[in-house]
C-alpha positions in Angstrom: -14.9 26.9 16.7 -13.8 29.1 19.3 -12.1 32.1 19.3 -9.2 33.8 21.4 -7.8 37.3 21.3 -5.5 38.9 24.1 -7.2 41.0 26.1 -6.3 44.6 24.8 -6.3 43.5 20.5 -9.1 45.5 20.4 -7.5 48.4 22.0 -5.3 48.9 18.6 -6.1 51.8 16.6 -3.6 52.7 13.2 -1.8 55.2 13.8 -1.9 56.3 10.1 -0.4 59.4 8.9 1.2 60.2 12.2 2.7 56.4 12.5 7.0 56.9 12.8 7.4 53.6 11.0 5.0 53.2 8.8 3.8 49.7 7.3 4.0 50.7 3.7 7.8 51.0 3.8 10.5 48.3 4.0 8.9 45.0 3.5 7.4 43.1 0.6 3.7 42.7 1.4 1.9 39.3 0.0 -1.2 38.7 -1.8 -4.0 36.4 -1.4 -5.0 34.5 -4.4 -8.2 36.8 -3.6 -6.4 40.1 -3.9 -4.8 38.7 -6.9 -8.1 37.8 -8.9 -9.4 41.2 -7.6 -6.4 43.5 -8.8 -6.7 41.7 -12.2 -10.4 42.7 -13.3 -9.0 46.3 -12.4 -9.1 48.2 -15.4 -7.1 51.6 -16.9 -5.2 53.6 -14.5 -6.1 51.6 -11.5 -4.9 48.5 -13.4 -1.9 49.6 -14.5 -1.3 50.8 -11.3 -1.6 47.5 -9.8 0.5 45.8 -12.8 3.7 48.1 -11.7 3.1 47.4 -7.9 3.5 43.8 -8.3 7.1 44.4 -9.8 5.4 44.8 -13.7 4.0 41.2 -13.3 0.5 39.7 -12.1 2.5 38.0 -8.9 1.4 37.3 -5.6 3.2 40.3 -3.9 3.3 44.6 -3.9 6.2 46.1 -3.0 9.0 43.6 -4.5 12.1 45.6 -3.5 11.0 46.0 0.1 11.3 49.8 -0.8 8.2 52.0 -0.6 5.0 51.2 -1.5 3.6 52.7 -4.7 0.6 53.7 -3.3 1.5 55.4 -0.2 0.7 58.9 -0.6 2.8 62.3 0.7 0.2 62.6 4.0 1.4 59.3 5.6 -1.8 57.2 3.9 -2.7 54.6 1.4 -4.0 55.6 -1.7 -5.7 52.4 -3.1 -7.4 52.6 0.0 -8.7 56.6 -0.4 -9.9 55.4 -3.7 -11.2 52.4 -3.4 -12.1 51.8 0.0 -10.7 49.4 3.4 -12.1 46.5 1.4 -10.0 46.6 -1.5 -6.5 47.0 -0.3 -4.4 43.7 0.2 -6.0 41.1 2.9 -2.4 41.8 4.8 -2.8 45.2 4.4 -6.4 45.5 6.1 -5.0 43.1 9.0 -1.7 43.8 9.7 -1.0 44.0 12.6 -3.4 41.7 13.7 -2.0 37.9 13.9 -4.2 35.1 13.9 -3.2 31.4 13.9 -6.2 28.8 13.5 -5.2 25.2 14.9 -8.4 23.3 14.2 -10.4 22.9 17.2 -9.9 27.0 18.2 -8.2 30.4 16.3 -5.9 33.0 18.5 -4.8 36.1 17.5 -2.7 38.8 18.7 -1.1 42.1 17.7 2.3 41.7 15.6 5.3 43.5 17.4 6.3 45.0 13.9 3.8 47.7 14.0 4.9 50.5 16.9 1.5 51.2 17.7 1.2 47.3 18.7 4.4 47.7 20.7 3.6 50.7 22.6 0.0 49.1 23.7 2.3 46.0 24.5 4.5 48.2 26.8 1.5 49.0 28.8 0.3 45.3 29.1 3.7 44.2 30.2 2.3 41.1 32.1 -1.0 41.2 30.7 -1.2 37.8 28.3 -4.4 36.1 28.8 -6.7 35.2 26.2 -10.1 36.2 26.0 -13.3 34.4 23.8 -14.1 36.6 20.6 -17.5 36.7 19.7 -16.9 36.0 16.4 -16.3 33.6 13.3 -12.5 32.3 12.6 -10.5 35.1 10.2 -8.1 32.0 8.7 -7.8 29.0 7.5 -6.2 25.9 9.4 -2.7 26.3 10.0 -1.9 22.8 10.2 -2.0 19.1 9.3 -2.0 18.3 12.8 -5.3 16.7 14.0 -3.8 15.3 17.2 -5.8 16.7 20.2 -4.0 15.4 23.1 -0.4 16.7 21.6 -2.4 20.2 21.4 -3.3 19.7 24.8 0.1 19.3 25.9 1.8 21.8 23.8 -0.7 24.5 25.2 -0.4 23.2 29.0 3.8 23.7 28.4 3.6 27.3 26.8 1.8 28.4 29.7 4.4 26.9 32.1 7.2 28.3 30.4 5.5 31.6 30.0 4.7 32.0 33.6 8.6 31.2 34.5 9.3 33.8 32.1 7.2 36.7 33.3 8.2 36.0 36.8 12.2 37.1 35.2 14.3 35.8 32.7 17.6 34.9 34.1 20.4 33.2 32.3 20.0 30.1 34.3 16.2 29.9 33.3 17.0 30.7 29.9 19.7 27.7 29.7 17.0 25.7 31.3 14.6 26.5 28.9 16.7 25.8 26.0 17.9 22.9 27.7 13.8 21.5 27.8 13.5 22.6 24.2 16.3 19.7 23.2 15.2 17.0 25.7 11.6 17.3 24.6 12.9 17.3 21.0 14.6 14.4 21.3 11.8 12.5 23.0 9.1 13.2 20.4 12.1 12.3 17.5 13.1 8.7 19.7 9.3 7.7 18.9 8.6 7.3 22.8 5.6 9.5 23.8 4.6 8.1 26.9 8.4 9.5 27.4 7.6 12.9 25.4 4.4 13.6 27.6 6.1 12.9 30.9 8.5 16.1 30.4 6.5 18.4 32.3 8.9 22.2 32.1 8.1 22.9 35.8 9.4 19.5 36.8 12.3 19.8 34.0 13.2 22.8 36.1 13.7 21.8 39.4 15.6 19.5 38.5 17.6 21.1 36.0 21.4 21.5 36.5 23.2 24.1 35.0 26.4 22.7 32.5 29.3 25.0 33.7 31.1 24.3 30.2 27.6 26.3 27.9 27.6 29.8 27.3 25.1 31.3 28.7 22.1 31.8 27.4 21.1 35.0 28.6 23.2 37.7 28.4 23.9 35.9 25.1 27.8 35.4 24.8 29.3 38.8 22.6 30.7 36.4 20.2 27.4 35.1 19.2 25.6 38.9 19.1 28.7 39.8 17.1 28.1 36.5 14.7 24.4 37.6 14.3 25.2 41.1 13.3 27.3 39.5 10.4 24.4 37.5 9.0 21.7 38.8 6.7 20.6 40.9 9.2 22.6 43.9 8.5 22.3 44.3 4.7 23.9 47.7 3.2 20.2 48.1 1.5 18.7 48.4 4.9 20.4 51.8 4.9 17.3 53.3 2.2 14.5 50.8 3.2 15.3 51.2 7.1 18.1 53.9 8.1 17.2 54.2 11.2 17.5 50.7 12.4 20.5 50.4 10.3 22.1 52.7 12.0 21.5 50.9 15.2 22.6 47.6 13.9 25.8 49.2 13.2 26.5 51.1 16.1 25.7 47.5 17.6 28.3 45.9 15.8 30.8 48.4 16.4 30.1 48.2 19.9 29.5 44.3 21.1 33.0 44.0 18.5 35.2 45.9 21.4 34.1 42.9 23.5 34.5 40.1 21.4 37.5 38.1 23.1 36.5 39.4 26.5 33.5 37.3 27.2 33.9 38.0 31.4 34.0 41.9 30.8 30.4 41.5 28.9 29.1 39.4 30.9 29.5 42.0 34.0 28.5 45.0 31.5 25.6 43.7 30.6 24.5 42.2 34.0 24.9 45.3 35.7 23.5 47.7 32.5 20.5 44.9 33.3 20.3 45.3 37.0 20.6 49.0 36.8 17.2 49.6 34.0 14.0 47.5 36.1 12.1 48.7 32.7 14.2 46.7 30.5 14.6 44.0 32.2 11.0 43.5 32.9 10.3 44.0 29.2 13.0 41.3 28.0 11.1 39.1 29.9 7.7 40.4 29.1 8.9 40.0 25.3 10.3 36.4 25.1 7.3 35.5 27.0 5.1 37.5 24.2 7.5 35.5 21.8 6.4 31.6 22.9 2.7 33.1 23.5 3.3 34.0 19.4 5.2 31.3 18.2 5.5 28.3 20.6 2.3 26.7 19.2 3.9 26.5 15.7 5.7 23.0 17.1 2.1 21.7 16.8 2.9 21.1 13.2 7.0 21.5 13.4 7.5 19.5 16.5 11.0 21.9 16.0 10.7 22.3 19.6 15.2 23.9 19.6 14.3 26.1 16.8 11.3 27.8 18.3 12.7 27.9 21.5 16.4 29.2 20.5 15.4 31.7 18.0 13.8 33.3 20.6 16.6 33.7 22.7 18.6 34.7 19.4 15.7 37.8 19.3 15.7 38.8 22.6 19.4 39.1 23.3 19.1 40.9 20.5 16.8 43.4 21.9 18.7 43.6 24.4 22.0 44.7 23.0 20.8 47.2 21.2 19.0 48.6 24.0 22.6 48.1 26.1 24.1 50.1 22.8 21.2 53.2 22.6 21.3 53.6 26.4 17.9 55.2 26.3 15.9 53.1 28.1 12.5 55.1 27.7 9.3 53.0 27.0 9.0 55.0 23.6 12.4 53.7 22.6 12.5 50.5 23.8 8.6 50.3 21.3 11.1 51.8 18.5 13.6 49.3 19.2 11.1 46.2 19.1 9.4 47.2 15.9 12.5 48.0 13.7 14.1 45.0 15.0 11.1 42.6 14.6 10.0 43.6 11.2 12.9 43.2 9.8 14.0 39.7 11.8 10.7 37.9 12.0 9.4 37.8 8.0 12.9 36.7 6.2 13.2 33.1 6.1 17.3 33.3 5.5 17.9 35.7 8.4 16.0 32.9 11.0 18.0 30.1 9.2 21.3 31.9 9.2 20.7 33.2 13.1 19.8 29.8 14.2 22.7 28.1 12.6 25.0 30.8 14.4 23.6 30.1 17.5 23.8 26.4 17.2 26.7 25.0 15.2 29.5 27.7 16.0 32.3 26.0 16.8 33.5 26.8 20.8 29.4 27.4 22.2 25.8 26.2 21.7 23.0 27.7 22.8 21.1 24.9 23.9 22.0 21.0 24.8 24.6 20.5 22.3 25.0 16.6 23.4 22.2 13.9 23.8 20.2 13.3 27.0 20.3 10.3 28.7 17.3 8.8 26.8 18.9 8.9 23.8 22.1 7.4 25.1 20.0 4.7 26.6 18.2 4.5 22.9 21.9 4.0 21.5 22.9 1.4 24.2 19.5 -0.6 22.9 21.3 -0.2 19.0 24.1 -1.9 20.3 23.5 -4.1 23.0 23.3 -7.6 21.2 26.1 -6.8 18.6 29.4 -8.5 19.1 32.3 -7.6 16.6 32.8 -10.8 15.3 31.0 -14.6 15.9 32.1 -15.5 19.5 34.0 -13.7 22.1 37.0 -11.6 20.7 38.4 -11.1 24.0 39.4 -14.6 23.8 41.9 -14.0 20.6 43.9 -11.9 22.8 42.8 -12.5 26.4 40.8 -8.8 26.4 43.8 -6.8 25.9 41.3 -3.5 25.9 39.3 -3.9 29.1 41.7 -5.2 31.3 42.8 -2.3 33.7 46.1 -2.6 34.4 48.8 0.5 34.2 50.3 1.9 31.8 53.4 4.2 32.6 52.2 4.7 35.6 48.6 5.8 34.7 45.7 3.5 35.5 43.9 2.4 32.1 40.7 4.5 31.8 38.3 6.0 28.6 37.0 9.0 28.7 33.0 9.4 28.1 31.4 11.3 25.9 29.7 14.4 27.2 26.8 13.9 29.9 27.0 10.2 29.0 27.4 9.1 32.5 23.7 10.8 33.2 22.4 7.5 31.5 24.1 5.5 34.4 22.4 7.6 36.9 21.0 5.4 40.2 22.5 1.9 38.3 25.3 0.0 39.8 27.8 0.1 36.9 31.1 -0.9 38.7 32.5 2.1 36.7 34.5 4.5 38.8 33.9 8.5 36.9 36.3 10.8 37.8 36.5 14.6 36.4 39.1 15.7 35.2 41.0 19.2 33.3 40.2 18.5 29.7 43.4 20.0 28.3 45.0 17.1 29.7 43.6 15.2 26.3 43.4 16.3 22.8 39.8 17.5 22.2 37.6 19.9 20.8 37.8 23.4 22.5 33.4 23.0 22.6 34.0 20.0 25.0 34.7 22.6 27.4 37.0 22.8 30.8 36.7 19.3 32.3 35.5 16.1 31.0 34.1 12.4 32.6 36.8 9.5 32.5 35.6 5.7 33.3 37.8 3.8 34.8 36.8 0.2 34.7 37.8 -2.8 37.5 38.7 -5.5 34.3 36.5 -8.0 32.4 35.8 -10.2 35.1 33.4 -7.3 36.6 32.0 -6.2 33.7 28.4 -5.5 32.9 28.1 -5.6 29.5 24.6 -3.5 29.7 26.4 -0.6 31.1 29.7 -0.1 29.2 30.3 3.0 27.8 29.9 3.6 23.7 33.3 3.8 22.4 33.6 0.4 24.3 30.3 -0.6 22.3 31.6 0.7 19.1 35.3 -0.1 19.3 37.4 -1.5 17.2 35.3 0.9 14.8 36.1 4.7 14.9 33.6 7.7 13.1 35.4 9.4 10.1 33.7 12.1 8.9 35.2 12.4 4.8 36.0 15.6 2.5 32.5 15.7 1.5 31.1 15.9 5.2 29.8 12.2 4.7 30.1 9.9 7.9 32.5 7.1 7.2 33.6 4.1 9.9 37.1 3.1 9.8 39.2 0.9 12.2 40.6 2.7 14.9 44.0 4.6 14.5 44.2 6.0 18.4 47.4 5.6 19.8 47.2 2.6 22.4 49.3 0.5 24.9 48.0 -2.7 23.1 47.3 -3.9 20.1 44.1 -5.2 18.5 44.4 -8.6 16.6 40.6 -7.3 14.6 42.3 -4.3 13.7 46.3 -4.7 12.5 44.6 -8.8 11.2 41.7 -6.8 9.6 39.5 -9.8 10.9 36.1 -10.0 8.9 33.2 -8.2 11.1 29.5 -9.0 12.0 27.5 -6.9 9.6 25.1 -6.6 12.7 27.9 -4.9 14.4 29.0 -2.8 11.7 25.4 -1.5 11.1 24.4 -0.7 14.6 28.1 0.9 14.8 26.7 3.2 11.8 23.5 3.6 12.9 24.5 4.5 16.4 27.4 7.3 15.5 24.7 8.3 13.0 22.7 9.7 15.7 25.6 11.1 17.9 26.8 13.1 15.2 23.8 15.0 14.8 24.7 16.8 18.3 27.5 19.5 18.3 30.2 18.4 20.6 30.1 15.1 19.2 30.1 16.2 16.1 33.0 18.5 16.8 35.0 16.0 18.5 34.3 13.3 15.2 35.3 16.7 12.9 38.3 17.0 15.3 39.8 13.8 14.8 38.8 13.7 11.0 40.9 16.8 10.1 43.8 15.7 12.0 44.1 12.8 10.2 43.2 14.2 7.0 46.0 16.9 7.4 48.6 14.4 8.7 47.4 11.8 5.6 47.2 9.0 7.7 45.8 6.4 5.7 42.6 4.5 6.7 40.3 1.7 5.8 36.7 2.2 5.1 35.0 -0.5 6.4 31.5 1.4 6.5 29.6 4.1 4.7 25.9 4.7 3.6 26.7 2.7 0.6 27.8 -0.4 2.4 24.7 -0.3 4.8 22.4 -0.1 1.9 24.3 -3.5 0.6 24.0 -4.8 4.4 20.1 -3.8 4.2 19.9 -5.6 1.3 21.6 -8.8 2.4 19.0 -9.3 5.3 16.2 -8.3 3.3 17.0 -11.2 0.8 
């Protein structure tokens, strides 16, 4: 097996007794099942000493209330170690801050940016990333369940892509980019296509890329979003006695980034020009998101969580940066202190990830990344439905096809609006659909949906190709309910029309195939946030109003529709 270090891990040296921010203070450490079996055939003293630091039990962590480690003596050292020797203390212990992943075929490793000794040898190797061979054995086990080569391949070639747009200066619109990759190369991998998957080269993605006017940006991140992170997990009163001093920056953070919550333009400006105005930290932001997918990009190897890896990364760095914006020192030495605080306590807690991610993803108003499907996954959703017909036969024959036929109304040309980006599906195909853009408070939607939004306007059914009508045409006389318990329902469609549909107001029987496909389809739309908050949208309306509505789908009934066909 061969292994890879960056260039300067062997330039690390502990900084022991003099270290600021010591490693035995703040954080629970874990144990090896060897350190356990060890600290167990420890006998008198020593093992009672050993009992109390796992929290008076034989565990598999020291340290249990993240406060300060038992052994760490009055000069800044470890005593277990003074005693016992390197060899004895905790296998994280005797690493730390070394970071080693082993994939299989090779093992990397790199320095942690927890450790401030780590972070001020990464502030002198700003754009110094590469990876050189170790002459030595692998230090851990195999990360993974992975064994597929070519997929490694891939992954590698992409984090080096994405990397080198990095370094060369993150901007906002590269950071949307990014973020925007993330989903689309998510999605691909989830539709089962990877001839599809391994087309999405990132420095293709990006020259073709354009920018959605209606996302907030990615980078500055939005204040609202800093301000929802800094009311997370995060900023825990006990941080005040395991880590005062960076709780006394998260603070000052929120107290600051709240003044320009609701003023989303004046941040924006603030922070681009407190950006422009320090070269230092805005060529370490972009050294240490690129740092970041060097670290933790890989980890979709196993994951294939392509959005989370991507947008938590984002979450970090904007992050970094606004406390930086909030100290105003913008010395190397601070910006090291900033990293480490920050980092130790963001990176190791499992529920301060989850709850950052679902701020930056599901807050109603903003996404950080492609909140609605890409094209392949309309095009996946047109191939769901493309054969399905609401009942046996033609219903536009009951009523002479009342719904596509595009004459006016008051005055207004008949017309459906699309859902977002799905006219990117039609892109290059002769659809005979006529989009037209217009101000989206001139319909009731979702604030998320943004300032304008795509309308359709269709020339009747005698010009109609089936193959490219929009979804709500596909799906319609069906309409997504989502129910008290956040369960998706289908009902019959209560919108407010200039016609009338004999399949809903005659509740005429309709094709399980249809009904399914109608399911299965709104299924997978609902799992993006603008849809989602459009379905949520009309749900609570007509919850609050108590319209009453007829199920005619739910997972129950498809399990009973499964089960027909099966039989």
């Amino acid at each position: 097996m061969k292994c890879y270090e960056i260039s300067w891990f062997r330039e690390f040296e502990c900084l022991g007794g003099g270290c600021g921010e010591t490693c035995c203070r703040g954080w629970v450490i874990p144990l090896t099942q060897e350190d356990c079996d060890r600290f167990r055939k420890e006998k008198g003293l020593s093992g009672i000493a050993l009992f109390l630091a796992t929290g008076c039990r034989t565990n598999d962590r020291f340290n249990t209330r993240s406060g300060k480690c038992r052994f760490l003596g009055r000069d800044g050292l470890c005593r277990l170690q003074r005693s016992k020797g390197h060899d004895f203390i905790p296998w994280t212990c005797r690493c730390y801050p070394r970071f080693y992943r082993n994939y299989g075929p090779f093992e990397e490793a790199c320095l942690d940016l927890s450790c401030i000794g780590a972070v001020r040898l990464f502030m002198k190797h700003l754009h110094d990333k590469e990876l050189v061979v170790a002459d030595r054995r692998e230090v851990t086990k195999v990360c993974t369940t992975n064994d597929d080569s070519e997929y490694l391949e891939f992954l590698i070639d992409q984090r080096s892509q994405l990397m080198k747009a990095v370094d060369n200066g993150l901007s906002g619109e590269l950071a949307n980019c990014i973020a925007s990759y993330s989903a689309a190369l998510q999605d691909a991998f989830a539709g089962g296509d990877v001839n599809i998957a391994y087309s999405l080269s990132f420095e293709q993605y990006s020259q073709t890329f354009v920018h959605d006017d209606n996302a907030p940006g990615m980078f500055p991140p939005p204040a609202y979003m800093l301000n929802d992170f800094l009311h997370t997990s995060l900023v825990h009163p006990r941080l005040a006695v395991t880590s005062p001093a960076l709780y006394k920056m998260l603070v000052s953070a929120r107290s600051v980034i709240g003044s320009y919550t609701g003023n989303e333009e004046e941040w924006q400006e603030d922070a681009t020009a407190f950006l422009e105005d320090n070269p230092l930290l805005k060529e370490t932001i972009s050294a240490y998101y690129s740092y970041y997918l060097f670290q933790y990009f890989l980890r979709t190897y196993e994951t294939y969580s392509f959005r989370r890896q991507v947008v938590l990364g984002l979450c970090h760095t904007g992050m970094i940066f606004l406390l930086a914006f909030c100290g105003k020192d913008i010395s190397s030495d601070s910006l090291s202190y900033i990293i480490a605080r920050y980092n130790r306590r963001a990176y190791f807690n499992d529920v301060i990830q989850d709850e950052m991610y679902d701020k930056a993803v599901l807050r109603k108003g903003g996404s950080y990344t492609s909140s609605v499907p890409p094209a392949s996954v309309y095009r996946r959703i047109y191939e769901i439905t493309g054969n399905e017909s609401a009942i046996e036969g033609d219903c536009g024959k009951i009523c002479g096809s009342v719904c596509c036929r595009c004459e006016t109304y008051d005055g207004d040309e008949a017309y459906i609006y699309m859902l977002p980006h799905e006219e990117e599906a039609f892109r290059g195909c002769d659809t005979s659909l006529y989009y037209t853009k217009t101000d989206a408070k001139e319909h009731d939607l979702p604030a998320s949906w943004g300032k304008t939004v795509t309308i359709a306007t269709c020339p009747g059914p005698s010009e109609c190709d089936r193959r490219y009508r929009p979804i709500q045409c596909r799906t319609y006389p069906l309409l997504p309910h989502i129910n008290a318990r956040g369960e998706l329902e289908l009902i019959y469609s209560d919108a407010r029309t200039p016609y009338t549909c004999p399949l809903i107001y005659e509740k005429r029987k309709l094709t399980d195939g249809f009904v399914a496909a109608t399911y299965e389809a709104w299924s997978i739309l609902v799992g993006y946030d603008r849809i989602r908050d459009l379905v949520l949208y009309d749900s609570q309306k007509r919850n609050r109003s108590r319209r009453k509505y007829e199920v005619v789908c739910d997972a129950n009934t498809m399990i009973l529709i499964d089960k027909v066909h099966k039989t």
